[in-house]
mmCIF file of the N, C-alpha and C atoms, coordinates in Angstrom:
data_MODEL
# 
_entry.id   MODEL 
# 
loop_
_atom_site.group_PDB 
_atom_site.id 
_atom_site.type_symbol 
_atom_site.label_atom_id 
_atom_site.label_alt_id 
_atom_site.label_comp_id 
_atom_site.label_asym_id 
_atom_site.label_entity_id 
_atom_site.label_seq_id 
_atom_site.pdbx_PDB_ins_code 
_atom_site.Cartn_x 
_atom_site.Cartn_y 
_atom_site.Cartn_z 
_atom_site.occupancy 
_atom_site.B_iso_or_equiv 
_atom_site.pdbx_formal_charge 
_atom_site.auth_seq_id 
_atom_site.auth_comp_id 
_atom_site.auth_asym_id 
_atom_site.auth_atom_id 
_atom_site.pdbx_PDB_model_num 
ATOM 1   N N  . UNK A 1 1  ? 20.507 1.994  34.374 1.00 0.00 ? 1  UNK A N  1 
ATOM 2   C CA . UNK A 1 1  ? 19.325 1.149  34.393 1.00 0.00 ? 1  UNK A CA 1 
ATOM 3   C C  . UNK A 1 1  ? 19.477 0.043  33.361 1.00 0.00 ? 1  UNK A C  1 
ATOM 4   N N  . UNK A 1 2  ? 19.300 -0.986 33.384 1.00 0.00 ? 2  UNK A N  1 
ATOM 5   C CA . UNK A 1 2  ? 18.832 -2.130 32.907 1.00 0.00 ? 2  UNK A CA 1 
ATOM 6   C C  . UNK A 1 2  ? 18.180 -2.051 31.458 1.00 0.00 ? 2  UNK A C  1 
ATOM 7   N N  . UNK A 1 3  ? 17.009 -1.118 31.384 1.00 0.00 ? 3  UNK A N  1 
ATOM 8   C CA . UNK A 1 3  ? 16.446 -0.766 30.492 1.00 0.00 ? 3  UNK A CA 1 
ATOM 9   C C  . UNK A 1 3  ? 17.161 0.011  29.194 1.00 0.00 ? 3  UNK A C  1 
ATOM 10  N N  . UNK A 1 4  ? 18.959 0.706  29.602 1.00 0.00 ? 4  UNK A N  1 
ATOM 11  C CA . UNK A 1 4  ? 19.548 0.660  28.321 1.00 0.00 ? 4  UNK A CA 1 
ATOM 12  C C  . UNK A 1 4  ? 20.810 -0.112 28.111 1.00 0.00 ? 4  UNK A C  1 
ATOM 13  N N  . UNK A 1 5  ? 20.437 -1.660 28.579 1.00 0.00 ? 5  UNK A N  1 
ATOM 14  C CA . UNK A 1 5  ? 21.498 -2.201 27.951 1.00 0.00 ? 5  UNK A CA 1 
ATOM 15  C C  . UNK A 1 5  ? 20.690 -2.958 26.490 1.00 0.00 ? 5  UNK A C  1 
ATOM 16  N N  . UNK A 1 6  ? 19.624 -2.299 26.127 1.00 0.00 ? 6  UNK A N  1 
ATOM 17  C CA . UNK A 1 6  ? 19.301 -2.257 24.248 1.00 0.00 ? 6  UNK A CA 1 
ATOM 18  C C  . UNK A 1 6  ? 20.298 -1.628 23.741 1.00 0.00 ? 6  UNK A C  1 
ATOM 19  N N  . UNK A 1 7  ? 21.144 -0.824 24.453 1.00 0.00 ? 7  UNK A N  1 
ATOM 20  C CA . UNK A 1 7  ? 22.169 0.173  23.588 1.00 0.00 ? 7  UNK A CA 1 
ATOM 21  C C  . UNK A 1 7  ? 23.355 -0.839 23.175 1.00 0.00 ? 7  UNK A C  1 
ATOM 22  N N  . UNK A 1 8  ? 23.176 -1.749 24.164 1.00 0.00 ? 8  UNK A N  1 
ATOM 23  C CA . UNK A 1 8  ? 24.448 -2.654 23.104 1.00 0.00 ? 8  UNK A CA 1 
ATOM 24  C C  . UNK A 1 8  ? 24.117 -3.184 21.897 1.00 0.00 ? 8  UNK A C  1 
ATOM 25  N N  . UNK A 1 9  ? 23.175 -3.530 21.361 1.00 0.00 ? 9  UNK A N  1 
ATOM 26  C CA . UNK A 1 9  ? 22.518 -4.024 20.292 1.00 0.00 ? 9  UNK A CA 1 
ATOM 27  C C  . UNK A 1 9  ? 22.766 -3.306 18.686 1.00 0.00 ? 9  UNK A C  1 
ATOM 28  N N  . UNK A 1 10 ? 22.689 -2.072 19.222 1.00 0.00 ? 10 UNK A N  1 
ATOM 29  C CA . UNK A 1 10 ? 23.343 -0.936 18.006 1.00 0.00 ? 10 UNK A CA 1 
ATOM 30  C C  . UNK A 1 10 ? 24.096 -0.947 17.548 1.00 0.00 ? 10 UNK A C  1 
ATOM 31  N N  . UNK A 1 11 ? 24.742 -0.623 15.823 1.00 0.00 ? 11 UNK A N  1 
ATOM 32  C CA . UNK A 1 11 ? 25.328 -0.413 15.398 1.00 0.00 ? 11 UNK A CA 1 
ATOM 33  C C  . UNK A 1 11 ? 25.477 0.996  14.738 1.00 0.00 ? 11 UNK A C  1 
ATOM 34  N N  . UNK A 1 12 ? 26.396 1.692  15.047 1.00 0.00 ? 12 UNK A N  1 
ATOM 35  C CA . UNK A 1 12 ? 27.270 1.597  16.121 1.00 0.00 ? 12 UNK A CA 1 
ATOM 36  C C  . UNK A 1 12 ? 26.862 2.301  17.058 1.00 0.00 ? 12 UNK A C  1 
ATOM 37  N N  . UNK A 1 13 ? 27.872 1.602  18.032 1.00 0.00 ? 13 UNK A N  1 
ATOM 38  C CA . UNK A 1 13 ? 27.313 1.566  19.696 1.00 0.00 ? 13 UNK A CA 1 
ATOM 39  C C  . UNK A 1 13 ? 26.992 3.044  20.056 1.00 0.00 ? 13 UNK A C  1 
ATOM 40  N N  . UNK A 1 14 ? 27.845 3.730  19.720 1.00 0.00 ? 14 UNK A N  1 
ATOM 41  C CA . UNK A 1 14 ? 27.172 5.242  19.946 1.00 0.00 ? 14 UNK A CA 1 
ATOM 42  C C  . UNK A 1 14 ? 27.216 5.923  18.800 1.00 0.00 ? 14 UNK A C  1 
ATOM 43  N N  . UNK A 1 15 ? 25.829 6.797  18.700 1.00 0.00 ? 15 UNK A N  1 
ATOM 44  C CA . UNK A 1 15 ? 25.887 7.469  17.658 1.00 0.00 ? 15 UNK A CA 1 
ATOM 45  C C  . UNK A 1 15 ? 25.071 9.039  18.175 1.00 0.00 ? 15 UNK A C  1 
ATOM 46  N N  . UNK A 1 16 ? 25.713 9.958  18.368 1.00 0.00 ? 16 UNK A N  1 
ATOM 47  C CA . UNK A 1 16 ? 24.914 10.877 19.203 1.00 0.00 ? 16 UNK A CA 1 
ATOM 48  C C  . UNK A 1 16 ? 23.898 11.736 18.191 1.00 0.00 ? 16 UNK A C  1 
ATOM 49  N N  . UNK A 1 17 ? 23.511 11.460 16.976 1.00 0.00 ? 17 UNK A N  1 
ATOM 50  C CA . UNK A 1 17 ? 22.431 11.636 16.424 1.00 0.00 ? 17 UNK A CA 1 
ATOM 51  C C  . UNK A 1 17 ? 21.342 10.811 15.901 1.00 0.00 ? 17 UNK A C  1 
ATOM 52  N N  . UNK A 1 18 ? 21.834 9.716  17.042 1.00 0.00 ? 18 UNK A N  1 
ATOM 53  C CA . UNK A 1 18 ? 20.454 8.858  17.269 1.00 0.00 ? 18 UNK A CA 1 
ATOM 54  C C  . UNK A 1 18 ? 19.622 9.340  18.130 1.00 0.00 ? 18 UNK A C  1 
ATOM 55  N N  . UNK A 1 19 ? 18.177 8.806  17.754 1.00 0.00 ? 19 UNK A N  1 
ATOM 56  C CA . UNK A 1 19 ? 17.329 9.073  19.222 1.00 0.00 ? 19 UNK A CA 1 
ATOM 57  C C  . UNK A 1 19 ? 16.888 7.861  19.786 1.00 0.00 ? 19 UNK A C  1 
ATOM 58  N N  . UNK A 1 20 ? 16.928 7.237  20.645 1.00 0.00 ? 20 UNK A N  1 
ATOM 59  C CA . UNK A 1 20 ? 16.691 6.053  21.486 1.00 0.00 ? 20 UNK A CA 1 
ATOM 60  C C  . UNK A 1 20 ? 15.352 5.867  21.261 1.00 0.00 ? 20 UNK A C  1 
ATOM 61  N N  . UNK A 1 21 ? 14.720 6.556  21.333 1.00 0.00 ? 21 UNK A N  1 
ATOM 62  C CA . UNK A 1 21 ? 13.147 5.915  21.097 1.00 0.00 ? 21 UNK A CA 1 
ATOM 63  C C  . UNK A 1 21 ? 12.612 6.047  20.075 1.00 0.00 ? 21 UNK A C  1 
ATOM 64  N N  . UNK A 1 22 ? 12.117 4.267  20.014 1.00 0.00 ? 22 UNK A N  1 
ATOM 65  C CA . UNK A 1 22 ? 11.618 3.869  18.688 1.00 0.00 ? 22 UNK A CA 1 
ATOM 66  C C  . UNK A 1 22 ? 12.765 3.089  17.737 1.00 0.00 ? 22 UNK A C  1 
ATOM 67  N N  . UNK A 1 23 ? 13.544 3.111  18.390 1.00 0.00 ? 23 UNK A N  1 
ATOM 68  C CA . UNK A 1 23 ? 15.309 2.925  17.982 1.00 0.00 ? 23 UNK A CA 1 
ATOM 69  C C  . UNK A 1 23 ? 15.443 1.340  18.158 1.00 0.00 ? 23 UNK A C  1 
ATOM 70  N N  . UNK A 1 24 ? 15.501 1.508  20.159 1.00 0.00 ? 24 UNK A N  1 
ATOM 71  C CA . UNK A 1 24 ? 16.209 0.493  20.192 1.00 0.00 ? 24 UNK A CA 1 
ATOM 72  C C  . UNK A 1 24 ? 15.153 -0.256 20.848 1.00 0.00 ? 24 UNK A C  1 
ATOM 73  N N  . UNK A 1 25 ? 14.754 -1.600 20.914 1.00 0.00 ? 25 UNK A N  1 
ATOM 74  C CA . UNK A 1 25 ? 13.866 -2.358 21.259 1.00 0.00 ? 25 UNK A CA 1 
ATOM 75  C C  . UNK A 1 25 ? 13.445 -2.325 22.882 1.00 0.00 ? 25 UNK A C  1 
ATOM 76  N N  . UNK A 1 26 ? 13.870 -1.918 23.800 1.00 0.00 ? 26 UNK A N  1 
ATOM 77  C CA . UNK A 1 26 ? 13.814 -1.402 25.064 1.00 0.00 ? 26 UNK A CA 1 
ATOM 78  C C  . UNK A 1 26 ? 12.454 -0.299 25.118 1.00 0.00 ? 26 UNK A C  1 
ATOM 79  N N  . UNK A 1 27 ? 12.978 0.714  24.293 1.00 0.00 ? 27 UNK A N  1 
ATOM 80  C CA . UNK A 1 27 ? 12.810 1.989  23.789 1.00 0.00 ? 27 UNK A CA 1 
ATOM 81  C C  . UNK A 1 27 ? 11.605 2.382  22.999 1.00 0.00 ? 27 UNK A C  1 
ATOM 82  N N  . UNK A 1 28 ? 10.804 0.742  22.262 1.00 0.00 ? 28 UNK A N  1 
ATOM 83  C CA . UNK A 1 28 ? 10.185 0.966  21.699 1.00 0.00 ? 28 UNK A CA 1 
ATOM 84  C C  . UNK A 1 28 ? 8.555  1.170  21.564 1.00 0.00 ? 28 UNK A C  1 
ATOM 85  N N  . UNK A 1 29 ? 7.977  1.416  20.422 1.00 0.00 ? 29 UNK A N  1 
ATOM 86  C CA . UNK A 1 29 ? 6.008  1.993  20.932 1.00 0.00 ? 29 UNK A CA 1 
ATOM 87  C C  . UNK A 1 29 ? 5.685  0.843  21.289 1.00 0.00 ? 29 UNK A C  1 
ATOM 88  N N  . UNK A 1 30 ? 6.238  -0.125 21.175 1.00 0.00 ? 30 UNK A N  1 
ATOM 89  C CA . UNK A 1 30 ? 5.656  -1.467 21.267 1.00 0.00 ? 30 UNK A CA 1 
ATOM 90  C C  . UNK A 1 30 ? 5.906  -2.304 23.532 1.00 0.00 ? 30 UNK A C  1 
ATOM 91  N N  . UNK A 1 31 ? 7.086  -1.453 23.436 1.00 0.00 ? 31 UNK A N  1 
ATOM 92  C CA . UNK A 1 31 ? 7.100  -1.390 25.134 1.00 0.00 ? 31 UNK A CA 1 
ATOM 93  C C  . UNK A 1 31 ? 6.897  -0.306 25.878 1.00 0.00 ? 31 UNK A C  1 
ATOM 94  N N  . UNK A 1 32 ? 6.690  0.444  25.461 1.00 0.00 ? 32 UNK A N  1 
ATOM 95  C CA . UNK A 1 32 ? 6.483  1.751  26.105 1.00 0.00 ? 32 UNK A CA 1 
ATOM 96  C C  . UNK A 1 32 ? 4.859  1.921  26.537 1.00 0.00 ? 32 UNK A C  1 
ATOM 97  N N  . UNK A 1 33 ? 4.005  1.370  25.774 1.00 0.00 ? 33 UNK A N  1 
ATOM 98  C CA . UNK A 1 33 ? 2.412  0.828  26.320 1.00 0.00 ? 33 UNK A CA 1 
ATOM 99  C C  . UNK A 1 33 ? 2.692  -0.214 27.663 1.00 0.00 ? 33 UNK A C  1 
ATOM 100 N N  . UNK A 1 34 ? 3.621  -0.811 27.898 1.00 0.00 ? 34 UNK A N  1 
ATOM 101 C CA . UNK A 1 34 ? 3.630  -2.234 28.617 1.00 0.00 ? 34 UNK A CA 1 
ATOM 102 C C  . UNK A 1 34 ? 4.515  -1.427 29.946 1.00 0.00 ? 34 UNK A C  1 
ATOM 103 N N  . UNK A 1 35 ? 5.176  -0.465 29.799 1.00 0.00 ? 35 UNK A N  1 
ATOM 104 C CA . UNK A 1 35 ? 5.654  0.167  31.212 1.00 0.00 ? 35 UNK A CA 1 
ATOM 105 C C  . UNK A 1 35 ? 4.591  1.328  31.248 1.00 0.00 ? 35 UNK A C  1 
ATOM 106 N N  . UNK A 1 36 ? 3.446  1.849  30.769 1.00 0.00 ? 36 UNK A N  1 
ATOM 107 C CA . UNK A 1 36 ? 2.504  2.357  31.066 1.00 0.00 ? 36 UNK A CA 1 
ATOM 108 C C  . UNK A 1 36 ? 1.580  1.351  31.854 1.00 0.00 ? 36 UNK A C  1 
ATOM 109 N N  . UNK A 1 37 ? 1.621  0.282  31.778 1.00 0.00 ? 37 UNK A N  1 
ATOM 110 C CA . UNK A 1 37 ? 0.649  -0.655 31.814 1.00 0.00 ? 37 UNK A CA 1 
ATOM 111 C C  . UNK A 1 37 ? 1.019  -0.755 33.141 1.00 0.00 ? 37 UNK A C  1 
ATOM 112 N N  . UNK A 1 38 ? 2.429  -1.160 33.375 1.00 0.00 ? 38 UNK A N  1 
ATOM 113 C CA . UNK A 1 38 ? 2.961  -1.191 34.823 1.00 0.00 ? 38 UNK A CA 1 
ATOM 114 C C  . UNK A 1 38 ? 2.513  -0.476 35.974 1.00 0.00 ? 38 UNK A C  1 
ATOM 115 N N  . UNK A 1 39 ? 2.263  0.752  35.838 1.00 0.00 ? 39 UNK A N  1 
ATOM 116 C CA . UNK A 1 39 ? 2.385  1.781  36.156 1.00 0.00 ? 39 UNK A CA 1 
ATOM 117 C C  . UNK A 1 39 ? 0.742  1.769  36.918 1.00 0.00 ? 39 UNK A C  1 
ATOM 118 N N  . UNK A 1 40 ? 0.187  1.138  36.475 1.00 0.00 ? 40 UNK A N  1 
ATOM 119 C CA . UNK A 1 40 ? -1.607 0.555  36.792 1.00 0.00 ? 40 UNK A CA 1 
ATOM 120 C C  . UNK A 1 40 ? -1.879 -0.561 37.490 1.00 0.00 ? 40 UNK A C  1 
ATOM 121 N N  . UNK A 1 41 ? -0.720 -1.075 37.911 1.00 0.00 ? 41 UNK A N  1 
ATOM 122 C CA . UNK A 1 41 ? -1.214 -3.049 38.255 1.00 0.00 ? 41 UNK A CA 1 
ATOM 123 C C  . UNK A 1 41 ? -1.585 -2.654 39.896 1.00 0.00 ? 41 UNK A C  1 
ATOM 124 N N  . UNK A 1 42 ? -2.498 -2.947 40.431 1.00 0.00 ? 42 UNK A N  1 
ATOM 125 C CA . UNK A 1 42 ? -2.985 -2.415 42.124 1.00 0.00 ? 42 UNK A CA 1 
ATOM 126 C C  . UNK A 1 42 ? -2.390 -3.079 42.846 1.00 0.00 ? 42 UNK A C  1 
ATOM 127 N N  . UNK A 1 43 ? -1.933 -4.369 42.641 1.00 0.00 ? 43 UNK A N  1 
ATOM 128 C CA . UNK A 1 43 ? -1.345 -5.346 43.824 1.00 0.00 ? 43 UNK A CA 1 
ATOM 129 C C  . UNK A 1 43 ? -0.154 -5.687 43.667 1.00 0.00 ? 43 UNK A C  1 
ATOM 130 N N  . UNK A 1 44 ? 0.664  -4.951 43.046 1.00 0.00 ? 44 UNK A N  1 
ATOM 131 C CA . UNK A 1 44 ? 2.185  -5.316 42.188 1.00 0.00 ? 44 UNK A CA 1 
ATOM 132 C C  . UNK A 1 44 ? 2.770  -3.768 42.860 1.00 0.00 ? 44 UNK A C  1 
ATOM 133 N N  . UNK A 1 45 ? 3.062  -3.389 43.929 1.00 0.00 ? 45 UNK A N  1 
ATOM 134 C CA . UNK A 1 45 ? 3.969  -2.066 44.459 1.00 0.00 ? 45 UNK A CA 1 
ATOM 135 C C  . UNK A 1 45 ? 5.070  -1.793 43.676 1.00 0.00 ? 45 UNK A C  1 
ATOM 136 N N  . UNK A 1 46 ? 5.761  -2.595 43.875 1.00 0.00 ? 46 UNK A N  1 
ATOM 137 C CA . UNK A 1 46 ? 7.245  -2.822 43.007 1.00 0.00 ? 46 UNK A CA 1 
ATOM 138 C C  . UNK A 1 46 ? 7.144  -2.577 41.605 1.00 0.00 ? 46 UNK A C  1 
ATOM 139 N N  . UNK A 1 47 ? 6.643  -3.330 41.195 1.00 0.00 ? 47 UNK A N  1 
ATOM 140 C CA . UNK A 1 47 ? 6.188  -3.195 39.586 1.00 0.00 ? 47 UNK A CA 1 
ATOM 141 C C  . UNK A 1 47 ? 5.803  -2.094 39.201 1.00 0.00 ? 47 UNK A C  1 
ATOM 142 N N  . UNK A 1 48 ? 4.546  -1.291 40.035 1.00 0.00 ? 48 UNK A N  1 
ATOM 143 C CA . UNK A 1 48 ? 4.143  0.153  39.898 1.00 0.00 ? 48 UNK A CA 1 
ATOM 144 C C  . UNK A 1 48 ? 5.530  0.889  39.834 1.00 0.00 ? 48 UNK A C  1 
ATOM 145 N N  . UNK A 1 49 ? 6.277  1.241  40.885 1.00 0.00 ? 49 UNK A N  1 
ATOM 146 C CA . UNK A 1 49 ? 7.320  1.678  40.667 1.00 0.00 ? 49 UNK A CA 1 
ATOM 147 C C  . UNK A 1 49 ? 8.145  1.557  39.669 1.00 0.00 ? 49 UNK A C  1 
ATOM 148 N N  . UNK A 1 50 ? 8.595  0.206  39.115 1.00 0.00 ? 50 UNK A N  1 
ATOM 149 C CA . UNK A 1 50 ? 9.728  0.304  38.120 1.00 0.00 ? 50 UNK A CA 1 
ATOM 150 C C  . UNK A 1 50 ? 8.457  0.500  36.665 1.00 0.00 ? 50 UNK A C  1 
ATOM 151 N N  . UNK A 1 51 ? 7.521  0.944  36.900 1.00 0.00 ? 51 UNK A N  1 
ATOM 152 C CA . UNK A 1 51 ? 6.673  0.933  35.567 1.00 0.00 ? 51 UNK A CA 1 
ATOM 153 C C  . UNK A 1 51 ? 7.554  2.750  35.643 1.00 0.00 ? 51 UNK A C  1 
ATOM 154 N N  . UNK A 1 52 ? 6.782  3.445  36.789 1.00 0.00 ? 52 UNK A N  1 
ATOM 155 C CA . UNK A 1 52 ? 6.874  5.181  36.948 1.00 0.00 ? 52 UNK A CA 1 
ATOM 156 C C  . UNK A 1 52 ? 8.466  5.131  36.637 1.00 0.00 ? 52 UNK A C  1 
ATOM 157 N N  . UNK A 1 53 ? 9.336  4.684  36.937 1.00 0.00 ? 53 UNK A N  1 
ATOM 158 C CA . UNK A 1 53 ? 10.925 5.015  36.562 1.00 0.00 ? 53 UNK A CA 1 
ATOM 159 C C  . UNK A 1 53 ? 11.033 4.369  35.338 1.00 0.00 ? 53 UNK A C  1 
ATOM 160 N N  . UNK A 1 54 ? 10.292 3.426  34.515 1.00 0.00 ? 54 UNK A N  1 
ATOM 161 C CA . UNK A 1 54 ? 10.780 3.233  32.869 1.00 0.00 ? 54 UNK A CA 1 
ATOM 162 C C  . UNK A 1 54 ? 10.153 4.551  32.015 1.00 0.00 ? 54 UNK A C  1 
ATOM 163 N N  . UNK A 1 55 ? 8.845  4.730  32.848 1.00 0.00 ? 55 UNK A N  1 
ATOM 164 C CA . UNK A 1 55 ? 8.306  6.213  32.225 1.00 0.00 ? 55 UNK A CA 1 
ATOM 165 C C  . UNK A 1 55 ? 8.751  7.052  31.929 1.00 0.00 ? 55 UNK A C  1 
ATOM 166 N N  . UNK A 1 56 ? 9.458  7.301  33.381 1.00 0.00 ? 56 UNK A N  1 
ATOM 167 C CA . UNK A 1 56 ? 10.446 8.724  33.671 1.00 0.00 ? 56 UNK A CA 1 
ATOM 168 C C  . UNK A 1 56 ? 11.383 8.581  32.413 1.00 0.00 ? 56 UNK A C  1 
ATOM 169 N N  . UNK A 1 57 ? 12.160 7.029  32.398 1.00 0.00 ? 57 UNK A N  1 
ATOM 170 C CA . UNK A 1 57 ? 12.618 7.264  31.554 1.00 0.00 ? 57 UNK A CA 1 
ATOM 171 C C  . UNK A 1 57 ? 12.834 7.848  30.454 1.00 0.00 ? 57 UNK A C  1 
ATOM 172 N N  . UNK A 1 58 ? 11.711 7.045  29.705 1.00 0.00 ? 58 UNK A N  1 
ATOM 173 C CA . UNK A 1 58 ? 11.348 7.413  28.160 1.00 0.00 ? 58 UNK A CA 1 
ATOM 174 C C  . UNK A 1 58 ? 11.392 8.533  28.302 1.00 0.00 ? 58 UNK A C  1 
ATOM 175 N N  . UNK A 1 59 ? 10.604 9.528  29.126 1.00 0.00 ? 59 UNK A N  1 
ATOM 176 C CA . UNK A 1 59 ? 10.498 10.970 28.446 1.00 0.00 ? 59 UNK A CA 1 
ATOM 177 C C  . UNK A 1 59 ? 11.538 11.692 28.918 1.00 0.00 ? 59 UNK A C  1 
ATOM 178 N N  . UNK A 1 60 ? 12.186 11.480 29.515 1.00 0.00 ? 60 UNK A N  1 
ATOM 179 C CA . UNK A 1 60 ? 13.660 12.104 29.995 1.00 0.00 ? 60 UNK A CA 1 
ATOM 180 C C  . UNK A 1 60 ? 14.619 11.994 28.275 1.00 0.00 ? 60 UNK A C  1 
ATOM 181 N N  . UNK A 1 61 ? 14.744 10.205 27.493 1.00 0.00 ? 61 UNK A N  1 
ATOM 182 C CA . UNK A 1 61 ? 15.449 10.131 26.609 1.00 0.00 ? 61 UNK A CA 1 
ATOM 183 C C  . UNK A 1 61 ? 14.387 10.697 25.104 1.00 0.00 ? 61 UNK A C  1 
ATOM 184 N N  . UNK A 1 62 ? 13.227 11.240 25.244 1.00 0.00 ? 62 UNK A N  1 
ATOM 185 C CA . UNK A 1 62 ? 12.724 11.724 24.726 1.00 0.00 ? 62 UNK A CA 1 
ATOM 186 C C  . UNK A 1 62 ? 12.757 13.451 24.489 1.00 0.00 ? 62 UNK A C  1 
ATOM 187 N N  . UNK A 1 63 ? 13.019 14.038 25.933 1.00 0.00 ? 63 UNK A N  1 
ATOM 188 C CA . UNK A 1 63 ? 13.513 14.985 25.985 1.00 0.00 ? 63 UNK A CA 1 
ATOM 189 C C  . UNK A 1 63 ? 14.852 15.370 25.306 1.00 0.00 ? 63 UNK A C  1 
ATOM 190 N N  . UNK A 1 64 ? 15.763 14.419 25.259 1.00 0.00 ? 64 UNK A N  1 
ATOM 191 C CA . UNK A 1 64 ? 16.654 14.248 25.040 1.00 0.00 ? 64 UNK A CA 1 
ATOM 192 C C  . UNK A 1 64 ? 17.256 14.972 23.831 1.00 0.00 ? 64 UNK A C  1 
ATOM 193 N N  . UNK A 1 65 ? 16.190 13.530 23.072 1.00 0.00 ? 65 UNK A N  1 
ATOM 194 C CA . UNK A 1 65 ? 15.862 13.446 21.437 1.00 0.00 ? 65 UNK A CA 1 
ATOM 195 C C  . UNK A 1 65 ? 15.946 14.940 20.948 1.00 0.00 ? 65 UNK A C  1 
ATOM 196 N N  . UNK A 1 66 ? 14.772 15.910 21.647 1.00 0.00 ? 66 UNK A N  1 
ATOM 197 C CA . UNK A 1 66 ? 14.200 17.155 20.958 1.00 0.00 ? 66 UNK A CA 1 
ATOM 198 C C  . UNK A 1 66 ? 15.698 18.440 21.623 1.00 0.00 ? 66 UNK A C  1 
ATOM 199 N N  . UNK A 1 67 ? 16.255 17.971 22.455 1.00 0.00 ? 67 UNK A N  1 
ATOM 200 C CA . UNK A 1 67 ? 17.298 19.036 22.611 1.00 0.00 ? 67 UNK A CA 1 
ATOM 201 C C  . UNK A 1 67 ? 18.431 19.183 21.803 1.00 0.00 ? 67 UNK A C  1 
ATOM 202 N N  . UNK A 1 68 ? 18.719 17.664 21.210 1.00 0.00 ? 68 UNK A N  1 
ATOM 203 C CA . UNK A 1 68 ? 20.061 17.397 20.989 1.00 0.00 ? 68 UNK A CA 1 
ATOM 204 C C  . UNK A 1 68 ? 19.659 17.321 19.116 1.00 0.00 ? 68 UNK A C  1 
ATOM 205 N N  . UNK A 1 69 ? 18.982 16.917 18.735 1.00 0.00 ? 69 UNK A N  1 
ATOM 206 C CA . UNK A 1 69 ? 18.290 16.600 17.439 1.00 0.00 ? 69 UNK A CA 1 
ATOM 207 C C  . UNK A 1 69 ? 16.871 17.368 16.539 1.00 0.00 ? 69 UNK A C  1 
ATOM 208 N N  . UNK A 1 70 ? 16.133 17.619 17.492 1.00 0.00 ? 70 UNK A N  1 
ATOM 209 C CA . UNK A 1 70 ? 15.301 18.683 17.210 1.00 0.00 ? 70 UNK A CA 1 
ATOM 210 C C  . UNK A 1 70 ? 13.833 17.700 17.163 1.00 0.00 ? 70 UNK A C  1 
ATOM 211 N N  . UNK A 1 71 ? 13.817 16.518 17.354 1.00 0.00 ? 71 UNK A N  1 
ATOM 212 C CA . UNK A 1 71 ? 12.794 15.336 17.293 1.00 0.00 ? 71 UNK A CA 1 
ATOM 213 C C  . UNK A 1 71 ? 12.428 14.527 18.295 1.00 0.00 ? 71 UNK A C  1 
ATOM 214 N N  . UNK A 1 72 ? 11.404 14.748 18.606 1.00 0.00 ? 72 UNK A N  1 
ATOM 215 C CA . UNK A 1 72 ? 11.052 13.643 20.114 1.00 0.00 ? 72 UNK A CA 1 
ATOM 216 C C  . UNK A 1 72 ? 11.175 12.060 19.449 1.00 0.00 ? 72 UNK A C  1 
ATOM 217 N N  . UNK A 1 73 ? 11.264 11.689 18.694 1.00 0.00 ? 73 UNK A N  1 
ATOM 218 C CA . UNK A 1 73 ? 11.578 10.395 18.595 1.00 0.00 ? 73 UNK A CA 1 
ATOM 219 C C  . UNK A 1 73 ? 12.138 9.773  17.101 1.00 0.00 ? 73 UNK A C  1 
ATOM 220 N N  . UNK A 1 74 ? 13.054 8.400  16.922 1.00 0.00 ? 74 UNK A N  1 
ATOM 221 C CA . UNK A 1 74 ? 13.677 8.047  15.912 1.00 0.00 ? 74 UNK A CA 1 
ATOM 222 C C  . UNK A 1 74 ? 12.367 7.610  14.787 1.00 0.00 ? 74 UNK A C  1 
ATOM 223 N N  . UNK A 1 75 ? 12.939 8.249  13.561 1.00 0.00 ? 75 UNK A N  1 
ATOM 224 C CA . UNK A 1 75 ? 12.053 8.080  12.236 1.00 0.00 ? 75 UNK A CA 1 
ATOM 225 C C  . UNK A 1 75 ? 12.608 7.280  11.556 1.00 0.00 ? 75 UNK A C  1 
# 
């Protein structure tokens, strides 16, 4: 998805005791209201949709966070 090429932005590019959210600007509280928001628009189909799959996202790489790290999100 589209939504993690924020991962290039990182230094360094992989770090597997990062947690993506809150991290990387994609990822963050500050967009994560705005693909909720998506997720509500009545006359935007499409948009509804890619709002529900940035959702999915987040809490999929949120899930992530708490399996691999023990934290639903970067502090």
């Amino acid at each position: 998805m589209l939504v993690d090429s924020d991962h290039l932005l990182a230094t360094p590019l992989y770090d597997p005791e990062r947690c993506s959210i809150g991290f990387h600007p994609l990822h963050s509280f500050i967009a994560i209201p705005i693909y909720l928001a998506l997720c509500f628009l009545p006359k935007f189909r499409y948009l509804r949709i890619i709002g529900v799959g940035l959702i999915i996202h987040m809490l999929l790489d949120s899930v992530d966070c708490q399996i691999t790290n023990g934290i639903w999100y970067y502090i």
